[in-house]
C-alpha positions in Angstrom: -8.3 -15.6 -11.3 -6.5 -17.6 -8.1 -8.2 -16.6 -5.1 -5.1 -15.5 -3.9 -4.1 -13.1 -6.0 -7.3 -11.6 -6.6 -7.2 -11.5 -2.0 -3.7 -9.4 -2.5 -5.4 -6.4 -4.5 -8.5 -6.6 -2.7 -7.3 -6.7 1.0 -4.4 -3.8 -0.2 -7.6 -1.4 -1.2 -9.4 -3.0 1.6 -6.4 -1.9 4.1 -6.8 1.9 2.4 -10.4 2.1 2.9 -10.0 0.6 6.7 -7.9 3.6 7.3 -9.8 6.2 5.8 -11.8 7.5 8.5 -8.6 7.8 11.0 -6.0 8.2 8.6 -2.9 10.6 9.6 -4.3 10.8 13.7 -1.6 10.4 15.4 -3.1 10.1 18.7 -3.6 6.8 19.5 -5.8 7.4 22.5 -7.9 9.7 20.2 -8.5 7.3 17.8 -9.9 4.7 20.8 -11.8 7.7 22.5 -13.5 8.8 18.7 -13.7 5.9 16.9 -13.3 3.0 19.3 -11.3 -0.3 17.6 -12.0 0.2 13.9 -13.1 -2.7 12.5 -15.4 -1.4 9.9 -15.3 0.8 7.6 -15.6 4.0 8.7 -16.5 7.6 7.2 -14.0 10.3 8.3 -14.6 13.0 10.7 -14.6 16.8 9.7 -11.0 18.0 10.5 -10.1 14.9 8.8 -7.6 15.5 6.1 -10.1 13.2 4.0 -13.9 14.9 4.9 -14.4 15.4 1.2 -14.7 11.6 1.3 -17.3 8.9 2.5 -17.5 5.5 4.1 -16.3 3.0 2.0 -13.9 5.4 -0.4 -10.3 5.8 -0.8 -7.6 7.7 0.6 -5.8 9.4 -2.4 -3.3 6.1 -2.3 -6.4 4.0 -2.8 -7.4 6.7 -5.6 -4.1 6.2 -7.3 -3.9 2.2 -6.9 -7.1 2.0 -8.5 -6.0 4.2 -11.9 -2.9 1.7 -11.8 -4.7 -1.5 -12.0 -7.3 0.7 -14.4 -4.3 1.0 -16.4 -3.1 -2.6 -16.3 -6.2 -4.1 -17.0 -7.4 -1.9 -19.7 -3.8 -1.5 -21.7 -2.8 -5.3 -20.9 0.7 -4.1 -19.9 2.6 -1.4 -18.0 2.6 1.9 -19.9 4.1 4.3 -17.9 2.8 7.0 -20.4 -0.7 5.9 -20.0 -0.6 5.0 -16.2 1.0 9.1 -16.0 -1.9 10.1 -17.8 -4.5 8.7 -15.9 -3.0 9.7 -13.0 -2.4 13.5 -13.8 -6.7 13.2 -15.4 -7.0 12.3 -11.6 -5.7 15.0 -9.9 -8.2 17.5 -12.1 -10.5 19.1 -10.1 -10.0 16.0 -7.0 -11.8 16.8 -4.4 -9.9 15.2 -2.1 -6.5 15.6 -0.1 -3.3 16.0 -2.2 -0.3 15.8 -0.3 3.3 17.0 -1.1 4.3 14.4 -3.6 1.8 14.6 -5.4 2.0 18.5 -5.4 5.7 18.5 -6.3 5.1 15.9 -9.4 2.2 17.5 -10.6 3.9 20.9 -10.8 7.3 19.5 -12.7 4.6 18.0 -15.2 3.3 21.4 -15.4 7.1 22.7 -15.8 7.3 20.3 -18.9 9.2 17.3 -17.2 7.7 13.7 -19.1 6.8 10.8 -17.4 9.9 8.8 -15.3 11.7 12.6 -14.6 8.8 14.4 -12.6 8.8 12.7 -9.5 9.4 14.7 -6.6 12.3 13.8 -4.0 9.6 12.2 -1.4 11.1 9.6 0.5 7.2 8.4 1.7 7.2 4.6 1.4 3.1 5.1 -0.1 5.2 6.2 -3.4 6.2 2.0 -2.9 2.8 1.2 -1.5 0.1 0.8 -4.6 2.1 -2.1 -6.4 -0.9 -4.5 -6.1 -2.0 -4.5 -9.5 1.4 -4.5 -10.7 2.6 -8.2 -9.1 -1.2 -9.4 -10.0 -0.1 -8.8 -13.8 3.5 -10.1 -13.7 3.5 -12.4 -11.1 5.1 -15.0 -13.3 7.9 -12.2 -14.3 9.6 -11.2 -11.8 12.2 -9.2 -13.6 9.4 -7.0 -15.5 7.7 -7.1 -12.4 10.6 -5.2 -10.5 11.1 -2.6 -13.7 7.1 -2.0 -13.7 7.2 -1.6 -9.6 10.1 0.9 -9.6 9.0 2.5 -12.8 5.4 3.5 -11.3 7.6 4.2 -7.5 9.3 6.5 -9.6 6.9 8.7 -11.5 6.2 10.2 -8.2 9.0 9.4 -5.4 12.5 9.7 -6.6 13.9 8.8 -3.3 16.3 5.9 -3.3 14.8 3.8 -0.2 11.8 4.1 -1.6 12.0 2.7 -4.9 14.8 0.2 -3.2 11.1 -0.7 -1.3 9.2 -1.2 -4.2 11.7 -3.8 -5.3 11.7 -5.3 -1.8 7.6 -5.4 -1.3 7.1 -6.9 -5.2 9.6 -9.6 -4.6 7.9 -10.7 -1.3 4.5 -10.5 -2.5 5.3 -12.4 -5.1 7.5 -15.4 -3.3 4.4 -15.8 -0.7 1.8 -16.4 -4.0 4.3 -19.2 -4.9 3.9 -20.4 -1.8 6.1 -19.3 0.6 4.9 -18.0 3.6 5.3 -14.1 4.8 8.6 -14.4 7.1 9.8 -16.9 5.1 9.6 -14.8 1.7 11.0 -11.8 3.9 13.8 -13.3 5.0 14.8 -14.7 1.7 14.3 -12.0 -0.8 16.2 -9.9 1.8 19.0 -12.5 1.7 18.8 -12.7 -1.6 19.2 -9.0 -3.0 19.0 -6.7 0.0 22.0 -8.2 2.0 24.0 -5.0 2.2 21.0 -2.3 2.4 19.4 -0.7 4.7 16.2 -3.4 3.5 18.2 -5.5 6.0 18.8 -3.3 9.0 14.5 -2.5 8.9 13.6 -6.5 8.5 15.1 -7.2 11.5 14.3 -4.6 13.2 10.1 -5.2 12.4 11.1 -9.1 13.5 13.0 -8.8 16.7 9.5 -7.0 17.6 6.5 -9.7 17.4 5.9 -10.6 21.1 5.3 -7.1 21.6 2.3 -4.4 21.5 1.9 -2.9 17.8 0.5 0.2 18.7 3.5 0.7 21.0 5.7 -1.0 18.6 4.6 1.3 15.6 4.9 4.6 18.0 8.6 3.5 18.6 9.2 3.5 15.4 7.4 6.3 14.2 4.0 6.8 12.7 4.7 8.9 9.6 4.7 8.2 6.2 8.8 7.9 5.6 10.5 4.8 4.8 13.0 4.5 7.3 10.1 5.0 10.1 7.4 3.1 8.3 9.0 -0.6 7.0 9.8 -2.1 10.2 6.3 -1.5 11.3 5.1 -3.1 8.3 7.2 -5.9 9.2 6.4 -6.2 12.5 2.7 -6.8 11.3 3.2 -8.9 8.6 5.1 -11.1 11.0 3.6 -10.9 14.1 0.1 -11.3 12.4 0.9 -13.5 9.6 -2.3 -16.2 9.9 -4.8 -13.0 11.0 -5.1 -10.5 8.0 -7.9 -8.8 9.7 -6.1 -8.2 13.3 -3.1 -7.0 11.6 -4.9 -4.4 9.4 -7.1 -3.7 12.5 -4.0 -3.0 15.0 -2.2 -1.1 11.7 -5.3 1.1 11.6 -5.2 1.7 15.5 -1.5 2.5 15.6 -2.3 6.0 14.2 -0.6 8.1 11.6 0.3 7.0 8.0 -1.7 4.0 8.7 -3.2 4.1 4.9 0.1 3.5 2.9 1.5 0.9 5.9 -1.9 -1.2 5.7 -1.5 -1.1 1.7 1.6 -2.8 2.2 0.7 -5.4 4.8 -2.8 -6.0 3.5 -0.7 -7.0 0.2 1.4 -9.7 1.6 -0.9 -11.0 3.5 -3.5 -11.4 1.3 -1.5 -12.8 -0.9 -1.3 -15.7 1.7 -4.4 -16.1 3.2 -6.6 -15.7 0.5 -10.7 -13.9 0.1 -11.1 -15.9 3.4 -9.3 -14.0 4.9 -11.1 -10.5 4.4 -13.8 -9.5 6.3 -16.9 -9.7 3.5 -18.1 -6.6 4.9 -15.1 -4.8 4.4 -15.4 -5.6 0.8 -19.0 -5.1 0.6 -18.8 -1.7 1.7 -16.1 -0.8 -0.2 -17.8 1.6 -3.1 -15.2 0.5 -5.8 -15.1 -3.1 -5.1 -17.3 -4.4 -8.5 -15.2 -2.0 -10.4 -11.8 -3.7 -8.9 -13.4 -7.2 -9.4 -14.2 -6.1 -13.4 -10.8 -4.7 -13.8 -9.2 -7.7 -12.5 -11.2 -10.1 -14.2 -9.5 -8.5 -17.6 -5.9 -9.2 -16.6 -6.5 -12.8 -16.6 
């Protein structure tokens, strides 16, 4: 497998795992007085959302990513059916956090609803964020890519801009391993298919903002976990970092709340671009699931 690719699903997991220890604090000078910069991976504190979980796991975005490319690499396709499955098997007892989403989709399977109609009406952009495995496998499709990446989007988030995102995210990620660079592939997939959307209104807004703080840039936006708030802070990183994949997932990480699912995103793209280099080996070292991502993607070359 191309460095490359195999750097965009690892520094996407990577980004999740960063987070995991400061994940939804919204408090930026907590974070600094508590954890100081995070630049290793981390294991969270006990009011954390995540205590169940240890250095070097997952949020439950990272948890999910990973049955996706489970899926992937083990069906050699996109089976909706089977990635549902695996995804409901790991909800079963999981002793970690599950937030509304999840809840809500979980509970219209329950109610009877198959695969593609139980989402819930979630307009979080993490629905969009664990496409990884998904542009690894059909990099060289793009139109199967963008039915896979809204089809998974949609299992659990129903919400237009997020599935819209999905779309967006796939596209990019997969211009910049042809060789494009990160602004570049954002401004022309935009161009390209976005032109009238809101897509367009968040890019620029993430790119008029790269000669300025991220933590302050991210809090102007807003920290939480919706679309509208999140995607011009993913921008702003992708851009404003685009040669340092480890100071963008760093200052991500210090800008506080939904910094899991925004990471996923910009760890993606840029990983895409910079390659293994570019990950701190200690980050994937540390990371308890790394042989089993490195075995699952050596089967979906």
């Amino acid at each position: 497998m191309e460095s490359k690719t195999k750097a965009m699903v690892m520094a996407s997991f990577a980004a999740d795992s960063l987070a995991l220890s400061v994940h939804w604090i919204y408090d930026t000078e907590r974070i600094k007085s508590d954890f100081g910069r995070v630049e290793s991976l981390l294991a969270p504190g006990p009011q954390s959302y995540h205590k169940s979980k240890d250095r070097g796991e997952f949020t439950h975005y990272g948890d999910q990513m990973l049955a996706l490319l489970a899926s992937v690499a083990e069906t050699g396709n996109f089976d909706i059916k089977d990635f549902s499955h695996r995804w409901q098997k790991l909800f079963e007892g999981y002793d970690g956090y599950i937030d509304g989403a999840t809840q809500k989709t979980l509970a219209n399977y329950k109610a009877g609803k198959p695969a593609g109609e139980a989402g819930s009406g979630s307009d979080d952009l993490a629905g969009a964020a664990r496409i990884a495995p998904l542009v690894c496998f059909y990099q060289n499709d793009p139109k199967t890519l963008v039915q896979s990446a809204i089809a998974q989007t949609r299992m659990t988030h129903t919400d237009p801009s997020v599935i819209e995102s999905a779309e967006y995210f796939a596209l990019v990620t997969q211009a910049v391993l042809k060789g494009n660079s990160p602004v570049d592939a954002l401004k022309s997939v935009a161009e390209d298919r976005f032109d009238i959307s809101p897509v367009s209104a968040w890019l620029q807004k993430g790119l008029a903002t790269t000669d300025q703080d991220s933590v302050e840039v991210i809090g102007n936006f807003g920290q939480s976990c919706h679309t509208g708030e999140m995607f011009p802070g993913v921008i702003h990183l992708i851009a404003k970092y685009e040669n340092n994949l480890k100071e963008a997932l760093i200052q991500c990480v210090m800008s506080g709340g939904d910094n899991a699912a925004r990471g996923t995103l910009v760890g993606m793209v840029l990983g895409a671009y910079l390659g293994m280099d570019a990950i701190p080996r200690q980050w994937i070292d540390e990371m308890k699931a790394a042989k089993k991502i490195e075995t699952l993607l050596i089967n979906i070359q």
